[in-house]
C-alpha positions, 0 to 999 in steps of 0.5 A: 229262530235258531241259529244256522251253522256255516263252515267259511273257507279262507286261503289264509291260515290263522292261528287258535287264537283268532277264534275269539275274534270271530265271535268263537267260530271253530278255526282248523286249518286244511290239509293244505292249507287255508282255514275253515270257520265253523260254528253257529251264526245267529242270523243274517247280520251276525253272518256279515259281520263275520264276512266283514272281518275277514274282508277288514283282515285282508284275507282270502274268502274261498266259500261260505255254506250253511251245513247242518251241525251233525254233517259237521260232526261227521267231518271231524270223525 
């Protein structure tokens, strides 16, 4: 099974540095504020476990939405 990608909205803003942390998901922040997670999440486990963290860190989950990964290329143009 491939895996599906997800953009995961916080409240918070985190730094570059954290992408590793979240097992190499994209972080941008928001005009805004806030940061989006973007990136492939192999199944349902992996996706609770990114969940998991952000609960673990205290920080703000806005939303959480499967996108295709080419809608997410558009955004970025």
């Amino acid at each position: 099974m491939a895996p599906t990608w997800y953009e995961i909205r916080i409240r918070e803003t985190l730094e570059p540095e954290w992408t590793e942390w979240f097992e190499g998901m994209d972080l941008r922040r928001e005009e805004g504020g806030g940061t989006l997670l973007s990136g492939p999440v192999a199944d349902q486990a992996a996706l609770h476990g990114l969940l998991l963290r952000i609960r673990n860190l205290n920080l703000t989950l806005l939303s959480v939405n499967p996108a295709a990964r080419q809608q997410q290329k558009e955004k970025e143009l």
